[in-house]
C-alpha positions as CSV (number, residue, x, y, z in Angstrom):
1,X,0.0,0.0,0.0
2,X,0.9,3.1,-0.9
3,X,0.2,6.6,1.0
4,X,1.1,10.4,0.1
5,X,3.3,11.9,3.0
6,X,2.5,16.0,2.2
7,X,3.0,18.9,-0.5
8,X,6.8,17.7,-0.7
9,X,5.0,14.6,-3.4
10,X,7.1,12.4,-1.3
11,X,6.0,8.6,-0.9
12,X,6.7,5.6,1.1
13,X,4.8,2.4,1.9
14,X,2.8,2.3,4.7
15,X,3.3,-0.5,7.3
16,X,-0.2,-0.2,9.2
17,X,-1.0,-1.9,12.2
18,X,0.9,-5.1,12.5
19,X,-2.1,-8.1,11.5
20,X,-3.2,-10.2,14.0
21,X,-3.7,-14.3,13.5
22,X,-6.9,-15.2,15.9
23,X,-6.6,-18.5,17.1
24,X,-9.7,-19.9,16.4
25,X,-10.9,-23.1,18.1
26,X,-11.2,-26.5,16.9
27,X,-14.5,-27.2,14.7
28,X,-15.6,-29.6,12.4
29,X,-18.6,-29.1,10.4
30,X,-20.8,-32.0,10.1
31,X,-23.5,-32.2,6.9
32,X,-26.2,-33.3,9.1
33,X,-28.5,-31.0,11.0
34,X,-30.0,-34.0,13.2
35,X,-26.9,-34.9,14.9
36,X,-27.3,-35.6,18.5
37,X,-25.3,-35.1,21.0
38,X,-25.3,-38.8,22.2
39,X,-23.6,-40.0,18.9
40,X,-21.1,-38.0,19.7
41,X,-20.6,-38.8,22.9
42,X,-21.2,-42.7,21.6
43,X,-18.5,-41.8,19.0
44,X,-16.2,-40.0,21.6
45,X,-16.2,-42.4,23.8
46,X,-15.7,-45.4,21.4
47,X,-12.3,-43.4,19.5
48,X,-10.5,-42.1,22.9
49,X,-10.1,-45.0,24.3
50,X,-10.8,-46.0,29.0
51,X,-8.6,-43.1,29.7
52,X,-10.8,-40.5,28.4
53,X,-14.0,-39.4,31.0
54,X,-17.0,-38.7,28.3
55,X,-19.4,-36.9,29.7
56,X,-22.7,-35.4,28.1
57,X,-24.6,-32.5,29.9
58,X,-21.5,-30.7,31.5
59,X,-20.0,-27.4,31.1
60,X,-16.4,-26.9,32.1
61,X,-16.0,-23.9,35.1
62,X,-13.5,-21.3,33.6
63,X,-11.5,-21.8,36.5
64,X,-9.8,-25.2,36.4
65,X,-9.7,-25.8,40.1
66,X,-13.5,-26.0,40.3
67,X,-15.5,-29.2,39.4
68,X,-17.8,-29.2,36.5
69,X,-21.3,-29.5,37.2
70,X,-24.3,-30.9,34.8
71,X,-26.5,-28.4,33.0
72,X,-29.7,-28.4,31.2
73,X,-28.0,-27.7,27.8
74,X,-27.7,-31.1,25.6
75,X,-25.2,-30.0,23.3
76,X,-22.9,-29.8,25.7
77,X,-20.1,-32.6,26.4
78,X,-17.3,-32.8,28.8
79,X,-14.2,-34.8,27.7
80,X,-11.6,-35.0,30.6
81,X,-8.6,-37.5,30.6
82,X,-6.9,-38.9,34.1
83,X,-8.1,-41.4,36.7
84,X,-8.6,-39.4,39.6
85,X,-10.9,-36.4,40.1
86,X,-8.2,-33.4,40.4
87,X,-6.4,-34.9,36.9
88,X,-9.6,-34.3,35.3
89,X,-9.9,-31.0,36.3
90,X,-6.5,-30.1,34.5
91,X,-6.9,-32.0,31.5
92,X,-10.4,-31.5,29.8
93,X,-11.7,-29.9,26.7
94,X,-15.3,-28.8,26.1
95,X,-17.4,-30.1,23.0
96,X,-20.3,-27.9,21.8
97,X,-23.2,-28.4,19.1
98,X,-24.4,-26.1,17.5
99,X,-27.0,-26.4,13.9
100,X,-26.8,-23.6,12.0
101,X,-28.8,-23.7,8.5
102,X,-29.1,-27.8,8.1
103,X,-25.5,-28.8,9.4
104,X,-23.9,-29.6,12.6
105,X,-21.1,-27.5,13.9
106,X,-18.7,-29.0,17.0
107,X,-16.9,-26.6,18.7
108,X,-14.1,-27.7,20.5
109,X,-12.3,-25.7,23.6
110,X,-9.3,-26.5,26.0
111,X,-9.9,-26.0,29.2
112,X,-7.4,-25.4,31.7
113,X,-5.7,-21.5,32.7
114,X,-2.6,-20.5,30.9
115,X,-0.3,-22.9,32.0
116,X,-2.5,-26.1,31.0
117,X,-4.3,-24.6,27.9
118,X,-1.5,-25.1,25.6
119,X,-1.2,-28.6,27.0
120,X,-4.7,-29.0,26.3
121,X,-4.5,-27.6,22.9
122,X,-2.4,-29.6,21.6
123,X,-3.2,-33.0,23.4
124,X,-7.0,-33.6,24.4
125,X,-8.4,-31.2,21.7
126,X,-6.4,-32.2,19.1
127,X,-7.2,-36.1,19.9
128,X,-10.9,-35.5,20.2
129,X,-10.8,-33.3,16.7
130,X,-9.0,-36.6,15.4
131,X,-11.2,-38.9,16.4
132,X,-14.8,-37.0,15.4
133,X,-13.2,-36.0,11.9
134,X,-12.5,-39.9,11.2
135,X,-15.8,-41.3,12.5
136,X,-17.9,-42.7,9.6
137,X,-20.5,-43.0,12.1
138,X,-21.3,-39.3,11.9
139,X,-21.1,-38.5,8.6
């Protein structure tokens, strides 16, 4: 880009403020408006493997420390990995359903504060994006 500096005619390129890349959270978009949110959990469950906690109609807390509690909202899954209650605080990811205009859209979020999010990002979000994106069962 190019902008006029004054009456002089001089010109130099503009640098602008420096661009931002968002970090956008894990989705997948599924052709299928009538996806529940028991097939995924079915699915979930069946691709991570006994070390993963699958839980439908839970919310992660934004602070890790607290437990998550069940809601009223069906789209909502909580996918926590460890065998003992304060693990799966720390390591969890939240899976949401949305249907906008005849598809299925499953949002995917780390959980954890600043220390564990990255751990989250790249381990239990990545593995449950894995496993939803090669399920036939879904398609």
């Amino acid at each position: 880009m190019v902008t006029d500096l004054g009456p002089a005619g001089r010109v130099a390129a503009a640098t602008g403020p420096p661009e931002r890349k968002e970090r956008s959270l894990p989705t997948i978009t599924i052709p299928r408006a009538d996806l529940t949110s028991e097939e995924v959990t079915r699915v979930l469950r069946a691709g991570l493997g006994p070390h993963y906690h699958v839980t439908a109609k839970m919310r992660m807390p934004q602070a890790c420390l607290f437990a998550a509690e069940p809601n009223q909202d069906p789209d909502s899954i909580l996918v926590s990995m460890g065998s003992n209650r304060l693990s799966n605080r720390f390591f969890r990811a939240q899976v949401t359903l949305t249907r906008p205009s005849g598809q299925t859209v499953v949002r995917i979020r780390p959980g954890g504060t600043s220390s564990e999010f990255p751990i989250n990002a790249l381990g239990i979000a990545r593995k449950i994006r894995q496993v939803l994106a090669s399920a036939p069962a879904i398609r």
